[in-house]
C-alpha positions as CSV (number, residue, x, y, z in Angstrom):
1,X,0.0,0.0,0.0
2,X,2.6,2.1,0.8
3,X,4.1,2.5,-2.3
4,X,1.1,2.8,-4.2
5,X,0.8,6.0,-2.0
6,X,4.3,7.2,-3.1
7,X,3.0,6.7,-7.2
8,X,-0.2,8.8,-6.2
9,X,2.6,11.1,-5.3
10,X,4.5,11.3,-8.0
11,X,1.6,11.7,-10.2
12,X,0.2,14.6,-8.4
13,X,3.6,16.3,-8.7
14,X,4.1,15.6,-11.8
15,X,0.3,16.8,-12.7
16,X,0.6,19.6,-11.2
17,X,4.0,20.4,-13.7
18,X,1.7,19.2,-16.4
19,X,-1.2,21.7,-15.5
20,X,1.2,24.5,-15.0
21,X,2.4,24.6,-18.8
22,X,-1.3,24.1,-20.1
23,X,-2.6,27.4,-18.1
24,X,0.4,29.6,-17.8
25,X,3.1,28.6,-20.6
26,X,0.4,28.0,-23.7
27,X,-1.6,31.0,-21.9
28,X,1.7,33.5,-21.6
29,X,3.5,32.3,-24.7
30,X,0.7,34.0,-26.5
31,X,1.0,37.4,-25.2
32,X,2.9,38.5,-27.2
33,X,0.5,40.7,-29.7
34,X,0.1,44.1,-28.6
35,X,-3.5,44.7,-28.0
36,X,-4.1,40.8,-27.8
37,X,-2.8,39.7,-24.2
38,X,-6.7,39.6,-22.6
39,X,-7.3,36.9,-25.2
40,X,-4.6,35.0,-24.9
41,X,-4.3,33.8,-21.9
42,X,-8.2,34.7,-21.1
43,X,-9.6,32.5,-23.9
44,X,-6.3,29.7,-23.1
45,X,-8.4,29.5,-19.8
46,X,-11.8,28.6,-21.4
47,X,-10.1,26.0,-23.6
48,X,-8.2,24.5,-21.1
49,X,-11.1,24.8,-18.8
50,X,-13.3,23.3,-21.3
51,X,-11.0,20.6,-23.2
52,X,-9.7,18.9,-20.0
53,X,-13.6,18.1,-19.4
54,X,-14.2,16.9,-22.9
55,X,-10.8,14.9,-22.9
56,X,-11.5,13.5,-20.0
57,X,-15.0,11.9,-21.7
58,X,-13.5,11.2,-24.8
59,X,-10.1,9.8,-23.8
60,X,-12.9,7.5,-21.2
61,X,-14.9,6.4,-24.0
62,X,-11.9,4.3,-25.1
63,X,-10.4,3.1,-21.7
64,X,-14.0,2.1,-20.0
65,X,-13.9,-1.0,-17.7
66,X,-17.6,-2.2,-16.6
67,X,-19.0,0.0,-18.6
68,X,-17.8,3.5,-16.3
69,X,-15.1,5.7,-16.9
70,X,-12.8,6.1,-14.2
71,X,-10.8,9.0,-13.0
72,X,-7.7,9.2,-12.1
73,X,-4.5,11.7,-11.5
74,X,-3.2,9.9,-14.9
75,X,-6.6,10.2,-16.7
76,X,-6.3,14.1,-15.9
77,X,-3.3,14.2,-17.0
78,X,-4.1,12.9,-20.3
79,X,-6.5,15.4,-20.4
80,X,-4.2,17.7,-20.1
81,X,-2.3,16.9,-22.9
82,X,-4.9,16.5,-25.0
83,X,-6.1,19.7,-24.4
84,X,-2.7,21.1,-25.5
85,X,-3.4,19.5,-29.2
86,X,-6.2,22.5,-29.0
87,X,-4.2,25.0,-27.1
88,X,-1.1,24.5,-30.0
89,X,-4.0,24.9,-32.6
90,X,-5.3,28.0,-30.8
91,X,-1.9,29.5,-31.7
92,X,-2.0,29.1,-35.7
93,X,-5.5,31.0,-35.5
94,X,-4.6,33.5,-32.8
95,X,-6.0,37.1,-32.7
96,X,-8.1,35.2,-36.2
97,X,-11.5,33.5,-34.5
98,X,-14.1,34.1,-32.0
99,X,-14.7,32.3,-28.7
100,X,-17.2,30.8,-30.0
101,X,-15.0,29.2,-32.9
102,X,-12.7,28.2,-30.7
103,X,-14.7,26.4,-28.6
104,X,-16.3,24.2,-31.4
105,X,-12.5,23.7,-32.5
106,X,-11.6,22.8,-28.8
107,X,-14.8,19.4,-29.0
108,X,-14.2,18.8,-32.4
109,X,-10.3,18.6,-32.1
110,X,-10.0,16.6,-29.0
111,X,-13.1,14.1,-30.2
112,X,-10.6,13.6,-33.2
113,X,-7.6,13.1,-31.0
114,X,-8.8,10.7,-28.7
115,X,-9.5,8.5,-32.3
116,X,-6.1,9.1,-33.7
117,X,-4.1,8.8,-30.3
118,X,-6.1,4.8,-30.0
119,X,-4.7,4.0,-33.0
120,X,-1.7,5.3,-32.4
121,X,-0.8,3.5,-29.1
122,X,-3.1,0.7,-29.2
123,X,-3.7,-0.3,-32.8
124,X,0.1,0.9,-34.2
125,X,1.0,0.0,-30.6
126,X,3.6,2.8,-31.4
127,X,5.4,4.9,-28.7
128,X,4.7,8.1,-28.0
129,X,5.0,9.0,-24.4
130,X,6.1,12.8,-24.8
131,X,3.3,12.9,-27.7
132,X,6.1,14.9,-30.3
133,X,3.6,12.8,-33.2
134,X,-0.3,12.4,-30.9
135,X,0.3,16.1,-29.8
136,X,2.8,18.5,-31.0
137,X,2.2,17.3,-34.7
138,X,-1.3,16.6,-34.4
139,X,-2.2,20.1,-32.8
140,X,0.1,22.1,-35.6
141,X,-1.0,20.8,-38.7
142,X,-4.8,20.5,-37.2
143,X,-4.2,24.2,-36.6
144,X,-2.5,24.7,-40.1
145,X,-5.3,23.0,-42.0
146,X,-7.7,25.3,-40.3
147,X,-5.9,28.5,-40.7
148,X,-6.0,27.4,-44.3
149,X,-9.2,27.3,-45.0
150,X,-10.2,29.8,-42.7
151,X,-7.8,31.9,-44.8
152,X,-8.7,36.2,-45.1
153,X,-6.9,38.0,-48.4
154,X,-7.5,40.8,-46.1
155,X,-4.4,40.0,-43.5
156,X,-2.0,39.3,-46.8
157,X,-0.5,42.5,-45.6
158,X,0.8,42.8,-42.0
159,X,-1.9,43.9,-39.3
160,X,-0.8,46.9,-37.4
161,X,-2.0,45.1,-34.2
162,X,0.2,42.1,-35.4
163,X,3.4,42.9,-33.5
164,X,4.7,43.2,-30.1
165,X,6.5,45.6,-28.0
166,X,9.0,45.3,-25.3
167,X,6.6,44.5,-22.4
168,X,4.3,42.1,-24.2
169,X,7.5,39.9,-25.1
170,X,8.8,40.2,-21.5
171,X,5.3,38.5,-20.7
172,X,5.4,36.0,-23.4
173,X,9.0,35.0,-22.2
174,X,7.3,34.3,-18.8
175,X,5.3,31.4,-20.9
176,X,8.7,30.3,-22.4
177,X,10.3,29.8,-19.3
178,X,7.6,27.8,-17.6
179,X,6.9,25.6,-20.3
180,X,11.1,25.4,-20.4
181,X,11.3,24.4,-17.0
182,X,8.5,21.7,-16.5
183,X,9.0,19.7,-20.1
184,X,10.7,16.9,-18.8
185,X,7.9,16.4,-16.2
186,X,5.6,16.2,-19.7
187,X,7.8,13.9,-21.8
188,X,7.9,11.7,-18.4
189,X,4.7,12.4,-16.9
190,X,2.7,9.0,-18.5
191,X,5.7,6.9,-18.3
192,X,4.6,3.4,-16.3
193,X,8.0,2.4,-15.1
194,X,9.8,4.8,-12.9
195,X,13.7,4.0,-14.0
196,X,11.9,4.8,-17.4
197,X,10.4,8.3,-16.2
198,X,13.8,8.6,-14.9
199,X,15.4,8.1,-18.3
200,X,12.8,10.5,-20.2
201,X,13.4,12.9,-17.2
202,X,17.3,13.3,-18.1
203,X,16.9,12.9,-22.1
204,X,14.8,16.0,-22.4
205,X,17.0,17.6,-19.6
206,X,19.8,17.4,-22.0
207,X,17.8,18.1,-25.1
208,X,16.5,21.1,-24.4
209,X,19.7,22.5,-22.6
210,X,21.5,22.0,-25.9
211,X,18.6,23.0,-28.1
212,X,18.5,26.3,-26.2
213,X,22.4,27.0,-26.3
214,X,22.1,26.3,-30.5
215,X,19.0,28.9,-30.8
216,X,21.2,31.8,-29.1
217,X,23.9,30.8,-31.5
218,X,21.8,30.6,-34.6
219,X,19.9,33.6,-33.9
220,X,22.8,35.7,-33.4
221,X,24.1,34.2,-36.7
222,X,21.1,34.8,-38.9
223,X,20.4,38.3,-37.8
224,X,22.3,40.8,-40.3
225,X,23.6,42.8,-37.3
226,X,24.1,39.4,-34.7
227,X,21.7,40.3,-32.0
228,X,19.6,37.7,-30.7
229,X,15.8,37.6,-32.1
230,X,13.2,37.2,-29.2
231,X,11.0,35.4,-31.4
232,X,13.2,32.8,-31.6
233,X,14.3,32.4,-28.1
234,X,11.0,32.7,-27.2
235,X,9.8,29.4,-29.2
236,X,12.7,27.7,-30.9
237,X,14.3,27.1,-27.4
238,X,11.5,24.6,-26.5
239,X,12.2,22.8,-29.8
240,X,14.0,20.0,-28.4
241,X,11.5,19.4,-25.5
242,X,8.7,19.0,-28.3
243,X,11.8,17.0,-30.6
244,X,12.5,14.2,-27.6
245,X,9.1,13.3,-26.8
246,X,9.0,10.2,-29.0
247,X,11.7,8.3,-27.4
248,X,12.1,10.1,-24.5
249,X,12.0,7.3,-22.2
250,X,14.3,4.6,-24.4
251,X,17.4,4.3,-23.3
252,X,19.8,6.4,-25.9
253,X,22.6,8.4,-24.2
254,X,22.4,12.0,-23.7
255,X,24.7,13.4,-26.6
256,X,22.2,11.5,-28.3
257,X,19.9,13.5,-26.8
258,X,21.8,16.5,-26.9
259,X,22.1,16.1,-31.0
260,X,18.4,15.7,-31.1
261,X,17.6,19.3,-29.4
262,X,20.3,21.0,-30.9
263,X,18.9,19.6,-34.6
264,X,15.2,20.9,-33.2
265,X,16.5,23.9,-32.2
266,X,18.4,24.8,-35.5
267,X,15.0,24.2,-38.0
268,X,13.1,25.7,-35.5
269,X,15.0,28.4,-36.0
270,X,15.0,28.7,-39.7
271,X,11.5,27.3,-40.0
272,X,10.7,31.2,-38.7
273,X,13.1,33.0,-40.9
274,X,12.5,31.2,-44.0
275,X,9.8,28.7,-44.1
276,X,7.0,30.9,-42.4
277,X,7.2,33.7,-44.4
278,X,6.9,30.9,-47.6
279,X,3.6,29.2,-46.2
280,X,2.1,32.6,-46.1
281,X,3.1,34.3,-49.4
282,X,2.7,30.7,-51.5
283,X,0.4,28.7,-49.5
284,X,-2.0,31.2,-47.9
285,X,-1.2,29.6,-44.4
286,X,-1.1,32.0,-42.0
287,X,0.7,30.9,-38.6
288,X,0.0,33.5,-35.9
289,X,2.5,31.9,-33.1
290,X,4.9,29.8,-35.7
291,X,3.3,26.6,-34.0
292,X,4.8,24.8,-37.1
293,X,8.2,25.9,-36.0
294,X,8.0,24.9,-32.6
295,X,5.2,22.0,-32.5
296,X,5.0,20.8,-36.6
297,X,8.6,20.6,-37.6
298,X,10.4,19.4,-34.1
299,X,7.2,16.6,-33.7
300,X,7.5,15.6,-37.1
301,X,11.8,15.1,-36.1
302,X,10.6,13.5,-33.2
303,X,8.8,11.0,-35.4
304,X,11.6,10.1,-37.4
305,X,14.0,9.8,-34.0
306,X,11.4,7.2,-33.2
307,X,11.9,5.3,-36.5
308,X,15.2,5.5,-36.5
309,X,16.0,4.6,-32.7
310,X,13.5,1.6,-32.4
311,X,15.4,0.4,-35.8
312,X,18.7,0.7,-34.4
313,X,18.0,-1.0,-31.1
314,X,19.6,-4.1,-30.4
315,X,18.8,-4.8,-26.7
316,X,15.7,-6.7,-24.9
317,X,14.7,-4.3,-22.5
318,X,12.0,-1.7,-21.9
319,X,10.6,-0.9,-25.6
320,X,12.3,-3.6,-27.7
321,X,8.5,-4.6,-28.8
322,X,8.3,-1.1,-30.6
323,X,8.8,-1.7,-34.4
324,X,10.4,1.2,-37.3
325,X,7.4,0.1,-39.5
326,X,4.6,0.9,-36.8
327,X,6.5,4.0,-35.9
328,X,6.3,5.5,-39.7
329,X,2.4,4.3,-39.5
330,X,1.9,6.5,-36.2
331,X,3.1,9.6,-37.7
332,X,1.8,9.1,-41.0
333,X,-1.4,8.4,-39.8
334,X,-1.5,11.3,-37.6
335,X,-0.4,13.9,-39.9
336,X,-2.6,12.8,-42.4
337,X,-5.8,12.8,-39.7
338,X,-4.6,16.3,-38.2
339,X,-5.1,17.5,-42.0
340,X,-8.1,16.1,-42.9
341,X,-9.6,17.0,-39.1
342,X,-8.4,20.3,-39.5
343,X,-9.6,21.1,-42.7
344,X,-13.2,19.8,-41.8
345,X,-12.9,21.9,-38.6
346,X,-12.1,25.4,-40.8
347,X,-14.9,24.9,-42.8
348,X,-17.7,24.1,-40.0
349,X,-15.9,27.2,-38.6
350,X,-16.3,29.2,-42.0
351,X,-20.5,29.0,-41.4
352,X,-21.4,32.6,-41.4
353,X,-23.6,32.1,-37.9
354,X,-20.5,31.3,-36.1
355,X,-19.5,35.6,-35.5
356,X,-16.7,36.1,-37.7
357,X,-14.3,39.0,-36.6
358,X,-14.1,41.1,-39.3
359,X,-10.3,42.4,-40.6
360,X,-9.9,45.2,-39.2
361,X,-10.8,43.8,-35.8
362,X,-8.3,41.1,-35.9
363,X,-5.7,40.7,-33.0
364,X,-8.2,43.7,-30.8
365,X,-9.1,42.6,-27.2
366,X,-11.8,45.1,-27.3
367,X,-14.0,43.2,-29.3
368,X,-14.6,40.7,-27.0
369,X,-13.3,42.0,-23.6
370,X,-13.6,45.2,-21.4
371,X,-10.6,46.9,-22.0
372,X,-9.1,50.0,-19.6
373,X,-8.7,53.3,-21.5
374,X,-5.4,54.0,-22.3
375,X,-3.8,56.8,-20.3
376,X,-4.4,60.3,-22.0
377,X,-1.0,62.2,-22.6
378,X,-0.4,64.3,-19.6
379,X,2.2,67.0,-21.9
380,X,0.9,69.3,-23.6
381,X,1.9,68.9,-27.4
382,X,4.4,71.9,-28.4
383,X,2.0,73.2,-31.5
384,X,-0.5,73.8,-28.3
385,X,1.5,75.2,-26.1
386,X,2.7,77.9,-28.8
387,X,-0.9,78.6,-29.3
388,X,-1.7,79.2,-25.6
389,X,1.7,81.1,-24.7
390,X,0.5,83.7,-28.2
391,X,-3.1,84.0,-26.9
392,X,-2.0,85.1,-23.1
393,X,0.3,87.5,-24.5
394,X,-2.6,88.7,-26.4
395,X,-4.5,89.7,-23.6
């Protein structure tokens, strides 16, 4: 009994890590835009609020016994993640949809990745314990497809609420650095054996220390004066969590590890000077956060690290049943749902009952939120105070 006390405990910790990121690092990450920081964490709340329920039901449906679904501290914890998928997707349409929309996405998403995730681990029987395929890839090009087809000609050019200043970047590096800090609780949190959680503890450890260290370096390198791009340290730094979640709990050694974060971090890093800029001008794909730069490109690496390390393996321990061929299934599979989901999502979405923000309201709190007036200039401007030093001499 006693030691089925201590894994309660564990859990709960490791929960709590896990509920941390959902409601302050998705929820602060997004603060960056300028007139948009009400939404983003306000509306992260009432997804999270909202999916964690739903996930909870739909993640049930497939794990009843006796007919019930029963709760549990790792039950909520898969809830959590798959109310990330939303949360991730909530960052390709940000400052884009209404509540409302969102909320629709947030049922219809989850009901989809509860589906795709049984195949995954119980059909494919691949692993997937950090979900860098079931979550990070999923939620990105769910949110891709729907940003797609939710597509306005009128945001081709640059929003002027589309940017940030220096205090909205300070907050969305608070976000950064939770989500930093608590990843290898997520890669390890569903992990059933603990030397295993142990493992997938110190593989992201390394990976994301090294991922970091290679975005400061490549920012510095791709910026024509060598100063460091907050952009990118805000996201590309958590590539290589995202990049180790596949295998994070198989037994490769950290430089392995190390190698895997530092490759996440370096086409994180030019997935947002090159790649992003392409998807919008060619494609029409317009990615509000750059969640395919820090979920779609380092889940789709983590993927292939799967495929590769579960081909390589030679030992009998922990994970030896995992197979290269059922790995490639997984994340072909899951891609290919997140697509189709997503673009079925974007055009329930498109129905013209839904509230549609219109253009020029795009990326405003005030449309949906009580906002304080801003602070009147206290100076008086110099044209004016001209004009009132000529009228007193006047008199």
């Amino acid at each position: 009994m006693k030691i089925i006390i201590e894994d309660h405990l564990i859990l709960h910790s490791v929960f709590q890590d896990v509920h941390v990121m959902i409601f302050i690092g998705f929820g602060f990450l997004m603060t960056f835009l300028k007139k948009y920081g009400f939404s983003s964490v306000g509306i992260n709340m009432l997804i999270a609020a909202l999916g964690l329920q739903w996930g909870t039901l739909m993640q049930g449906f497939w794990h009843m016994e006796g007919g019930k679904i029963h709760v549990s501290i790792k039950s909520m914890i898969n809830a959590d993640f798959s109310t990330a998928t939303a949360l991730i997707s909530f960052g390709a349409v940000l400052g884009k949809t209404s509540p409302v929309q969102m909320l629709i996405l947030t049922v219809l998403e989850i009901t989809i990745f509860a589906c795709n995730e049984h195949l995954v681990t119980r059909v494919f029987e691949a692993t997937d314990v950090g979900g860098s395929m079931t979550i990070h890839a999923f939620g990105a090009y769910f949110g891709l497809a729907v940003t797609l087809v939710l597509h306005r000609p009128g945001l081709k050019n640059k929003h002027q609420n589309e940017e940030s200043t220096y205090h909205t970047d300070i907050f969305a590096m608070i976000g950064t650095l939770f989500l930093w800090l608590f990843w290898p609780s997520f890669n390890s949190a569903i992990v059933p054996e603990t030397p295993s959680m142990i493992t997938a503890i110190i593989n992201t450890y390394f990976s994301l220390a090294a991922c970091t260290v290679v975005t400061f370096a490549l920012s510095s390198l791709v910026d024509q004066r060598g100063k460091f791009n907050m952009v990118l340290i805000q996201n590309a730094t958590l590539a290589g969590g995202v990049a180790m979640g596949t295998c994070a709990d198989l037994p490769i050694h950290c430089f392995a590890a190390m190698c895997i974060g530092s490759i996440a971090g370096i086409i994180s890093v030019l997935g947002f000077c090159f790649l992003t800029p392409l998807l919008a001008s060619k494609l029409n794909i317009h990615d509000t956060c750059g969640v395919h730069n820090l979920h779609g490109l380092p889940g789709v690496l983590g993927g292939i690290t799967g495929i590769v390390v579960t081909a390589i393996r030679t030992d009998t321990g922990p994970g030896s049943r995992f197979t290269p061929s059922m790995q490639a299934a997984a994340l072909g599979s899951t891609i290919g749902i997140a697509l189709a989901g997503g673009v079925l999502t974007g055009g329930i979405l498109k129905l013209p009952f839904l509230g549609h923000t219109s253009d020029q309201n795009c990326f405003d709190d005030s449309v949906y939120w009580e906002v304080p007036e801003e602070e009147k200039p206290c100076e008086i401007h110099s044209n004016n105070y001209h004009e009132h030093i000529r009228s007193e001499a006047t008199i």
